[in-house]
N, C-alpha and C positions, 0 to 999 in steps of 0.2 A: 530517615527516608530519603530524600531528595535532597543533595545540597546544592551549592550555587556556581560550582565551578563550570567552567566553560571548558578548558582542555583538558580531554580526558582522552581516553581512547575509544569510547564508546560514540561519543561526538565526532573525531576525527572520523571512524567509519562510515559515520550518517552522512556524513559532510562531503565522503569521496563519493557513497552513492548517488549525492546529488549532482556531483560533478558529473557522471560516470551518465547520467540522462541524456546532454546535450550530443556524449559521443555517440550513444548509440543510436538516436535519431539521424545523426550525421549517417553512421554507418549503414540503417536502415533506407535511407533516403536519397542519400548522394548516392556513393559508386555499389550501393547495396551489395555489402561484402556481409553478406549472409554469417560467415564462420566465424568471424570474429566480433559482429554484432551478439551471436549464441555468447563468446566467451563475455563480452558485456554484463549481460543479463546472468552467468553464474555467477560473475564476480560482484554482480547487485546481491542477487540473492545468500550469496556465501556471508557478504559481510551486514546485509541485515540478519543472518542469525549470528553474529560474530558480536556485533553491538550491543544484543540484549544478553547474551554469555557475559561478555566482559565485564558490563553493569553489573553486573550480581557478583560473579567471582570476583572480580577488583574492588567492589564495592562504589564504584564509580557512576551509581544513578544521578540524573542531575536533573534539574530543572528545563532548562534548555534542553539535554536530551530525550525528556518524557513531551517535547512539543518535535526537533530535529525529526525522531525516528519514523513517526507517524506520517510526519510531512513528508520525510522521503519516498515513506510508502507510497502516497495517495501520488505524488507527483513522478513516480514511478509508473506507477500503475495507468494513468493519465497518459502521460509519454507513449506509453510500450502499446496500448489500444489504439491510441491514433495514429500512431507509425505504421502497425498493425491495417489498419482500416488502410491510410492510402495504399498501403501497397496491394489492397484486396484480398489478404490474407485472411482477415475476420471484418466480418458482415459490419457497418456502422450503426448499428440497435445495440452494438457491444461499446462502442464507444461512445455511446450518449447512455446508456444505463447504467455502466458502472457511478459517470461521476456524478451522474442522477442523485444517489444515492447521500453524496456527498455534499452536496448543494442541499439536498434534503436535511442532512445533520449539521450542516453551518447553520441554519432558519433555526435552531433550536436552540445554539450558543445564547440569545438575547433571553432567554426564558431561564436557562441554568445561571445569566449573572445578575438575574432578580433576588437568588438564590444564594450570592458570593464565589458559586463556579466558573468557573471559564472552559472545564470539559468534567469531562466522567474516566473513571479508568477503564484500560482497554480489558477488556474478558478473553475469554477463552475463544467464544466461535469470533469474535472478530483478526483474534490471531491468525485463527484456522483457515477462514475466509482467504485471509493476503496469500497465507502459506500456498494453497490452493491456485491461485491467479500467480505466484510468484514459479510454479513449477510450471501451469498451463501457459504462458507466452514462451518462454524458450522452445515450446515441444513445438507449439505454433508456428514458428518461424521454422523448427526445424523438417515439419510438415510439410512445407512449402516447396519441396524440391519431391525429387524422383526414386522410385526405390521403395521395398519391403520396410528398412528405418522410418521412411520420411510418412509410409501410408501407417507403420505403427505410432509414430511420433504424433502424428495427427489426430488418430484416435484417442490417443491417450489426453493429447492437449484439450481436446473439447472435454471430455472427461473431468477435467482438473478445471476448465473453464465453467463448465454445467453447476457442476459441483462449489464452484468458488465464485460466481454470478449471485447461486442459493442461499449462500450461505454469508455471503456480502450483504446484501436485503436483510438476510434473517436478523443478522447481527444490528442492524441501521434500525428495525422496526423495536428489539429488543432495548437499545439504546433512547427509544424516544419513548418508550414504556418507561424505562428509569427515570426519565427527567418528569413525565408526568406524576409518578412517584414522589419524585422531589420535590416538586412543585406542591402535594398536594399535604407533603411531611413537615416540609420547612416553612419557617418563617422567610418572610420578604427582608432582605438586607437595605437597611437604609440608604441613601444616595448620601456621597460626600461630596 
């Protein structure tokens, strides 16, 4: 299943994503070079689906990168909404809901390691969800300018945001059903 290595290449990718946060807030913020903040956010996106490809086909899953990828995500997603928000791009309900959600599923870590878990694995709609929000901010930024592009980029991005808001919730409510599950299947794990 999972071993314990640390470099692998599915790590290194997670590792650039999180690199790849600081710049594009820079870019969004500072001299707000719009075009190159877009190639940012593909080259996030590219290499979160690159990361969990390589896992599988190199057989390179690991410990460290079943907590890395996840992290990148949420502190992606974190980054790109609040960038987002100052610049008045997306409303700030967008930026306090998403991570709403997230602060809502950390409150249920202490309940899953009554249990001996420290998470749950990821499913399918909460893939879906990221997948959704990871296509809806680049369209969003790209929206933000002039032109037939920017007014379809626009549509499309709330589209993918509506839709990846939906479906982020879904998954967070679906996920605190499992642990009540858990909760209600498993024995309590002794304390050491």
């Amino acid at each position: 299943m999972y071993e314990d290595r640390i470099v692998t290449i599915p790590n290194a990718l997670s590792f650039l994503r999180l690199l790849l946060i600081p710049l594009f807030l820079w870019l969004v913020l500072g001299p707000e070079l719009d075009e190159w903040a877009l190639v940012v956010l593909m080259v996030s996106g590219i290499t979160d689906y690159l990361d969990g490809y390589f896992a599988r086909k190199l057989n390179q899953a690991s410990k460290i990168g079943a907590i890395l990828d996840p992290v990148a995500d949420r502190l992606y997603i974190l980054a790109v909404v609040i960038g987002l928000s100052i610049r008045d791009i997306v409303p700030w309900w967008l930026a306090i809901i998403l991570p709403l959600r997230d602060v809502f599923l950390f409150c249920l870590v202490p309940f899953l390691r009554t249990r001996g878990y420290s998470s749950l694995p990821v499913h399918f709609l909460g893939k879906t969800a990221t997948a959704s929000l990871l296509y809806a901010f680049p369209l969003l930024l790209l929206g933000d300018a002039e032109g037939t592009v920017a007014d379809l980029a626009n549509v499309f991005g709330w589209a993918f945001t509506i839709w990846g808001v939906g479906l982020y919730w879904w998954a967070g409510i679906l996920y605190a059903f499992q642990v009540r599950r858990l909760l209600v299947s498993t024995p309590r794990v002794a304390r050491q």
